[in-house]
C-alpha positions as CSV (number, residue, x, y, z in Angstrom):
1,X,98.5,101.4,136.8
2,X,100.7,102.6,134.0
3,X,104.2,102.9,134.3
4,X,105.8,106.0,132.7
5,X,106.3,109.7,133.7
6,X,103.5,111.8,133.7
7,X,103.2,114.9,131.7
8,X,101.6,118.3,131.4
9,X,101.2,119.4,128.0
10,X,99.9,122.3,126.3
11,X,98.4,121.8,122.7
12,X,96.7,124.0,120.4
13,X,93.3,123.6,120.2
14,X,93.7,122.3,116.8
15,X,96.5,119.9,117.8
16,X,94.0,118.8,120.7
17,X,90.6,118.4,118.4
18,X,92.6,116.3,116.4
19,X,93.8,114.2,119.0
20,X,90.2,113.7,120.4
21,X,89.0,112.5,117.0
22,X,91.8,110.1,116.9
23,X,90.5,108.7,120.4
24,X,86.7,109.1,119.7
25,X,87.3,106.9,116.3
26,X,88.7,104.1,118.7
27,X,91.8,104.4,116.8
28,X,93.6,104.8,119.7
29,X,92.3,104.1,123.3
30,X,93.5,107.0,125.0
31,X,95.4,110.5,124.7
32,X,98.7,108.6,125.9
33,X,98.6,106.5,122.7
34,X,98.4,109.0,120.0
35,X,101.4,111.2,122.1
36,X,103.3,108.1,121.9
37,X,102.9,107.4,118.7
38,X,103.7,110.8,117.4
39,X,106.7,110.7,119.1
40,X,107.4,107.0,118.0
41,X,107.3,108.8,114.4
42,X,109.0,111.8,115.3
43,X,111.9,109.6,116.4
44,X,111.6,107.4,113.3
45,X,111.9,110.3,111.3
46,X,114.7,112.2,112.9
47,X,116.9,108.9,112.4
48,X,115.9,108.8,109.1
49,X,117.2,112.2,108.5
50,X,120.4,111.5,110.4
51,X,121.2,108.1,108.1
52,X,119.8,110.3,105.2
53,X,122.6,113.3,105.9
54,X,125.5,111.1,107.0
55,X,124.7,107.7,103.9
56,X,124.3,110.0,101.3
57,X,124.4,114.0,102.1
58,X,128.2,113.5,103.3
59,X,129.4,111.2,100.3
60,X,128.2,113.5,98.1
61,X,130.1,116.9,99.6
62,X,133.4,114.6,100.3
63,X,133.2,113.8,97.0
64,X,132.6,117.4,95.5
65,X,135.3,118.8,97.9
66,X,137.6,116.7,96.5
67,X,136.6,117.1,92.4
68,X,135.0,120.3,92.2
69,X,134.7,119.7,88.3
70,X,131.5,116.8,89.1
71,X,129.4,119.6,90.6
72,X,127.1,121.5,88.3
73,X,127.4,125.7,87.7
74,X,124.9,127.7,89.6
75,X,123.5,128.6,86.4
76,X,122.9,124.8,84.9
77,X,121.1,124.3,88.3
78,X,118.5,127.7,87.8
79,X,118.1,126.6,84.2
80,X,116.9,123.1,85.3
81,X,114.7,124.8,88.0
82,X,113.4,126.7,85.5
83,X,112.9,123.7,83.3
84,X,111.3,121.9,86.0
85,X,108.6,125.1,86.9
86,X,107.8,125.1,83.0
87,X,107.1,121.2,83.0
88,X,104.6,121.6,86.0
89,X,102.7,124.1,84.5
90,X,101.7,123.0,81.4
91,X,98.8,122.3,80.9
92,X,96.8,118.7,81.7
């Protein structure tokens, strides 16, 4: 018998289709599996976020707090947005 607490969950029919293909593929043996992994990537994902914001978002604002001269003007960052939008739509 499996250890674990057991849920009730509510899924979108989409959400749930897509789970039953997962199972009916032999992917996964069960339901239980492809919940768990979801949320095995969900948590992977979340902590890659947090190391994300904290290694390299924070550095970066420190730094621009304390020399706001190595920032760029709101008006060098539309023009390179713009640039950007141009590039991707040329065409092939």
């Amino acid at each position: 018998m499996p250890t674990g607490r057991q849920l009730v969950v509510t899924l979108p029919h989409e959400m749930a289709e897509f789970m039953d293909r997962k199972v009916a593929s032999g992917e996964y043996p069960d339901e239980s599996e492809v919940i768990r992994e979801s949320l095995i990537l969900l948590e992977d994902r979340d902590q890659s976020l947090e190391r994300w914001l904290r290694e390299e978002v924070v550095p970066v604002c420190l730094e621009l707090e304390a020399d706001p001269s190595k920032g760029l003007a709101l008006s060098e960052v539309c023009a390179g947005l713009e640039a950007a939008r141009r590039e991707r739509q040329k065409p092939a």
